[in-house]
N, C-alpha and C positions, 0 to 999 in steps of 0.2 A: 715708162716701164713700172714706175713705184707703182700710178696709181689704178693698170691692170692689176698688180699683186693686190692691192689695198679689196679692189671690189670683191677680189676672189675670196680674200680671208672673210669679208664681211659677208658676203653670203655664208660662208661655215656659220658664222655667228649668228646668224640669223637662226639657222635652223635649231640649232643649239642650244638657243633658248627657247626656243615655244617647247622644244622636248624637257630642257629641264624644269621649266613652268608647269609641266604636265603631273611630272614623278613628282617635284615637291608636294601637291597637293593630292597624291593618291598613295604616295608606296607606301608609305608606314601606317597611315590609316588603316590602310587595306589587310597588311601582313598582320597588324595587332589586331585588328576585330575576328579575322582569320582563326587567328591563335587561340584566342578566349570562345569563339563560338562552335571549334569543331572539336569534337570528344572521341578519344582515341584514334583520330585520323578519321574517321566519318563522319559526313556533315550529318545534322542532326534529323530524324523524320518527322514526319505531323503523325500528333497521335491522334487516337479516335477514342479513348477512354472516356467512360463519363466519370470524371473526379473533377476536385478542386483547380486541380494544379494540368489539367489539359490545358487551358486558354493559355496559360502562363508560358509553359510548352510549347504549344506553337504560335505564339507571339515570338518568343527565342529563333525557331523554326523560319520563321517567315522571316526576320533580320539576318538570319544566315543565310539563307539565299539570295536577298538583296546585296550584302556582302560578297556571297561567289560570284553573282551578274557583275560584278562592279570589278571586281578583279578580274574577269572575262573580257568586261570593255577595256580593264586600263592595261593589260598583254595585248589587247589585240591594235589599240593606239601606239602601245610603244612597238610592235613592227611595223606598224607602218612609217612613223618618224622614224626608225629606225632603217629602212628599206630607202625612207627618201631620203636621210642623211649619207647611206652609204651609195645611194644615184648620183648626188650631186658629187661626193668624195669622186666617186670615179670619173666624171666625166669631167671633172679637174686634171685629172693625172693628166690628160693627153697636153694641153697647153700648159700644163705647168714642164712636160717632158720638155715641148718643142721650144719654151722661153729658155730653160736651161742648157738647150744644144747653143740655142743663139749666142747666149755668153759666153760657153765654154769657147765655140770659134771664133770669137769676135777677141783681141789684143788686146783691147781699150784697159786702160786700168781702172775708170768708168762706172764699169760693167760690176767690179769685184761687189760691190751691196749689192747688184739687184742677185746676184747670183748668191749672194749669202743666204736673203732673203728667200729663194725661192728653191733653197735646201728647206730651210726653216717649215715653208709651208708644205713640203714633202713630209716631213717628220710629223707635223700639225694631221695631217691629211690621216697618214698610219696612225697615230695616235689614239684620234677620233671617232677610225673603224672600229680599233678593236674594244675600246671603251663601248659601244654601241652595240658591237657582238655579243657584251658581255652583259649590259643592260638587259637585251634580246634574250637569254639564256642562249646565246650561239654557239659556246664553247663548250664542247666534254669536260668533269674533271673528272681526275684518278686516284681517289684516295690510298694512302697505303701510308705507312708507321717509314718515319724520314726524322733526320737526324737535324734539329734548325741551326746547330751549330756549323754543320758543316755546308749547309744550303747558305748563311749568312757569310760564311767563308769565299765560297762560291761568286755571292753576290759580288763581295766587295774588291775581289780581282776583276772582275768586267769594268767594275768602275773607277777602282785606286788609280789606274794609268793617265785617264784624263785630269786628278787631283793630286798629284804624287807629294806635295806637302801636308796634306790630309792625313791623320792618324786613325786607327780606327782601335777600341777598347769593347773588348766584350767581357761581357760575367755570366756566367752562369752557363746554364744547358738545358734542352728537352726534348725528347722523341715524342712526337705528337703524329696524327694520324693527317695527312694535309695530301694536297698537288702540290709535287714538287715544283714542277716550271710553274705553275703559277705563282709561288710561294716567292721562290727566286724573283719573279719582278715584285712581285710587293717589296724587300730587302733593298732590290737592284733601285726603285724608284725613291724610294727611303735616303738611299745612300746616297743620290743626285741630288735631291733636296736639298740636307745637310749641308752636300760640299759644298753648294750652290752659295750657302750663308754663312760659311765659315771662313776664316780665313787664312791665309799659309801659316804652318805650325800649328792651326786647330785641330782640336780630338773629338771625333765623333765617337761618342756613348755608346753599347747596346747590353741592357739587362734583359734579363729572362731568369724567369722562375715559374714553378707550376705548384696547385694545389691541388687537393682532388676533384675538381670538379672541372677548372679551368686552367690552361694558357696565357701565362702575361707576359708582355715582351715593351719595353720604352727604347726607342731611339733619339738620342740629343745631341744634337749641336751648339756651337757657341756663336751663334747668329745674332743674338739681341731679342730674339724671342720679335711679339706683332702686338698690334694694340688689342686689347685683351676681347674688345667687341669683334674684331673680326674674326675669331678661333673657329666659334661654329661653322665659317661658312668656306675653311680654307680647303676645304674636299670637295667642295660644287667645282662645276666643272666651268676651265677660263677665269677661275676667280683666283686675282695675286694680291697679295698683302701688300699696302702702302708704303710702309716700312721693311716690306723683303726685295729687292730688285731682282729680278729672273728673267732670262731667256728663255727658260723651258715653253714648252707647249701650253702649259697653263693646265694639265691631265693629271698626270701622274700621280696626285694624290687622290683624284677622283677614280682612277682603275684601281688604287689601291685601297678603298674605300669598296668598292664592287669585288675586286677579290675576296676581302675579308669577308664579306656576308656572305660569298658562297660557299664560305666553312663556316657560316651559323654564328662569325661572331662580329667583335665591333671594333670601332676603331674612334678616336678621338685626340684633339691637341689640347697643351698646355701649356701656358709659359715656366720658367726656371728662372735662377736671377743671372744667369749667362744664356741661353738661347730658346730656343723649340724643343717639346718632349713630344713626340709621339705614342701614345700608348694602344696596344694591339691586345686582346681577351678574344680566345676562341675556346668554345666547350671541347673538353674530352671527352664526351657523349656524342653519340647520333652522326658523328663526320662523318660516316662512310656514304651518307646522302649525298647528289648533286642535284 
């Protein structure tokens, strides 16, 4: 029984990588030359001037198009990894269904891990589509003026019940322009995190403050914090810290890493001299984009 479960997960991982092997080497490339080459939202034309500064022109011209091609291939690979990631997802659910009836009937006390197990890869399974959806631009959002006080409120009763020696301390406030449900699991995944690394009687942090331009929000725990090399890469996705132990999916901060860029902003870790910082910056400009 393990070593069906094992093949199943390994093929997720298979695919999973060649996709995020993909994004590493194209997305930010793509989105930053993007940025710098197209002026007021229109990509740039070839001009026909006779001056100086034509050639200059459409040399700029002709790297911006190479640019939009390049971003036309690298959307049009990530649905397809995308499409095959979510083929194989589903054509897991049905054996992962009919292993879980097996256990559920079968007495044995035996049975209790594979069955643990192949909840685990249900949750993996869901986790992975929707990370994928969102990769894909699959999902709508809905901007509108939401209250993050009360959305982190929100959050952290879906999650206090499974950590109930957990504290949670917040400061501050800000009405910012976001998706609420999506904002809600950014918090909600935040708070799993956390509790994941702290221990009974620990206090999870969260500050917030705004300036005029942007949104800053830290969440911290009193985890022990990671070795300081691995910070950048605790948002790829499947990737866990040496010094964090988790059961999680191995996701949850990589959806909440694809969240935040779909409100235009960023996201990154830190250590503290007691655990993990989170810190979250989203522009007060331009949200109402999806």
């Amino acid at each position: 029984m393990g070593g069906i479960i094992g093949i199943l997960l390994a093929a997720l991982l298979a695919v999973s990588a060649a996709y995020v092997i993909m994004r590493i080497r194209l997305r930010k490339l793509t989105r930053q030359a993007e940025d710098f080459l197209t002026v007021g939202g229109q990509p740039l034309a070839f001009s026909v001037r006779e001056d100086a500064l034509a050639p200059v022109h459409n040399a700029i011209a002709e790297l911006e198009n190479r640019v939009l091609l390049s971003k036309e291939l690298q959307a049009e690979e990530c649905r397809r990894t995308s499409d095959l990631t979510a083929d194989i997802s589903h054509q897991l659910k049905t054996p992962l269904a009919a292993l879980k009836l097996y256990c559920e009937l079968d007495d044995g006390a035996h049975l209790e891990d594979e069955l643990a197990q192949i909840e685990r890869m249900e949750k993996l399974i869901y986790a992975l589509l929707r990370l994928e959806r969102l990769c894909a631009d699959g999902y709508s959002f809905t901007f509108a003026e939401h209250d993050i006080g009360e959305i982190i409120r929100e959050a952290w009763s879906g999650v206090s019940a499974a950590w109930p020696e957990r504290k949670l301390s917040v400061e501050g406030n800000a009405i910012i322009r976001c998706d609420e449900k999506w904002m809600s699991e950014v918090f909600g995944n935040l708070f799993k995190n956390a509790c994941e690394h702290t221990a009974d009687g620990g206090m999870i942090r969260v500050f917030m403050e705004t300036t005029n331009s942007a949104f800053y929000c830290t969440v911290e725990d009193d985890g022990g914090g990671v070795d300081p090399k691995e910070l950048p890469y605790l948002f790829e996705r499947f990737y866990r810290a040496a010094s964090r132990e988790t059961k999680g999916s191995g996701l949850g901060l990589a959806i909440v890493r694809e969240i935040i860029e779909r409100h235009h902003g960023s996201v990154h870790a830190e250590n503290t001299q007691s655990g993990l910082r989170i810190v979250i910056s989203i522009p007060l400009l331009n949200l109402a984009k999806s």
